[in-house]
N, C-alpha and C positions, 0 to 999 in steps of 0.2 A: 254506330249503334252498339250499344251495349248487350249482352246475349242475357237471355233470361236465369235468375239466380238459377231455378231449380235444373236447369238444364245448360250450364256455363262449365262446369266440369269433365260432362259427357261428351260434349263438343270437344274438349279441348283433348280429350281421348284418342289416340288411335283406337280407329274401327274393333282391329282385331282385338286387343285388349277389351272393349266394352263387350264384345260379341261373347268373349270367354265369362268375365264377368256374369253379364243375363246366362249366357251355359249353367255355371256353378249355381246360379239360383233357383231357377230350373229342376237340374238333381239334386240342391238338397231338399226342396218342396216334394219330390217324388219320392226319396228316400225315406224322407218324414212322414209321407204318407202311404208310402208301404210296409211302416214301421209303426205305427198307429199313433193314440193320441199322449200317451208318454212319450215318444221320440219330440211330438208337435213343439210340447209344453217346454222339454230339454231346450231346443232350437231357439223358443222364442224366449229363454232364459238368457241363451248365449246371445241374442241378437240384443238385448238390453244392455250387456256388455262391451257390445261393439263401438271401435272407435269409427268414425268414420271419416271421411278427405278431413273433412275443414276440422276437426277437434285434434287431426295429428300435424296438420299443418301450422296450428295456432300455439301444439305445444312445439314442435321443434324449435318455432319459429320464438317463442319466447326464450327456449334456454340458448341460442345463439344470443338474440340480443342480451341476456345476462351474460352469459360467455366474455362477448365482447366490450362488455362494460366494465366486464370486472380485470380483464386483460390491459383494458385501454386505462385503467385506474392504475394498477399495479404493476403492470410490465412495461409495455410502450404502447404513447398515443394512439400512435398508427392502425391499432386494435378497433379505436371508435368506428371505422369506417366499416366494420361489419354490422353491427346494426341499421346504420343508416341503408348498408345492399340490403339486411331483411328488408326493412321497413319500404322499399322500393319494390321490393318481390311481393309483398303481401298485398301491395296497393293494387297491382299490376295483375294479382290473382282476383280481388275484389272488384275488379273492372272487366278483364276480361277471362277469366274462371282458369286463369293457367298460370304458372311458375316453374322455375325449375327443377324441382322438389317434386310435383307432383305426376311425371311420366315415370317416376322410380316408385310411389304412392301404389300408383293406379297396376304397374307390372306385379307390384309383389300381393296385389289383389282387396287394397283398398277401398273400399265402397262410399259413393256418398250415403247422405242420408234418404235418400230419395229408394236408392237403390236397395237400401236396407230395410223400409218401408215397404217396397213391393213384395220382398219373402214376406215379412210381418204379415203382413193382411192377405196375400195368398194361403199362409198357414193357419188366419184364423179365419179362412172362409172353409176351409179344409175339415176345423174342426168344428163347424158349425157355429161361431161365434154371431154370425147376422140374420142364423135365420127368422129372430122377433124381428126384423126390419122389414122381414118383407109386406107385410100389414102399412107399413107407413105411406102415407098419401100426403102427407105434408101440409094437413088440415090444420092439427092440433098440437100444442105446446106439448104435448105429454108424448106424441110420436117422436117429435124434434130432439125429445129428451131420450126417450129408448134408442133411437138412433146416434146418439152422442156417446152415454152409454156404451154400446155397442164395440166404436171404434173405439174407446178410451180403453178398453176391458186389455 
């Protein structure tokens, strides 16, 4: 069975590492919010910035396979054979949320996008980004809308 996208990385985590992870997200949400709504704003600036697992795994993962094309072109064949191991690790991450790239990822404090989402909306519940939602009852097109609205902000 195949593990569910949003949750194939975390699995594929050691515990401790994920634990540390939710820690760090934790005190910057607390930081931010002892620091009031400029630190918030800061935060969710940098979090727009953030790479997360799968955009740093997609680019290493392509300047190897350039790497090795351009090695296996100009130097010696035997070069091709590195793309074909990305191209095996990538699949093998798309299947079952791991590779060997990404326990080095996740130690140096990596985030998926999942994880990076949970501060996001922690810090704009923080700074009061939902509270027109809480009216919504899920009647009307125009609630569905303030509440899209909302999270998109």
């Amino acid at each position: 069975m195949l593990p569910n996208t949003s949750d194939r990385v975390v699995n594929a985590t050691a515990d401790d590492i994920n634990e540390r992870i939710h820690r760090d997200i934790r005190h910057s949400v607390a930081a931010c919010a002892a620091d009031g709504e400029a630190a918030i704003q800061r935060r969710l600036d940098e979090l727009d910035a953030e790479w997360d697992t799968e955009r740093m795994l997609e680019a290493n993962a392509s300047a190897l396979v350039l790497a090795g094309l351009g090695l296996g072109s100009w130097v010696d064949r035997r070069f091709y054979l590195l793309p074909a191991v990305v191209a095996g690790f990538l699949l093998q991450h798309a299947l079952q949320g791991w590779c060997p790239p990404l326990p080095v990822l996740r130690r140096l404090g990596v985030r998926t996008q999942t994880e990076i989402e949970l501060e996001r909306y922690a810090l704009k519940a923080l700074r009061g980004d939902f509270r027109e939602t809480e009216k919504f009852t899920g009647e009307t097109g125009a609630e569905v809308r303030d509440v899209m609205q909302a999270v998109q902000k």
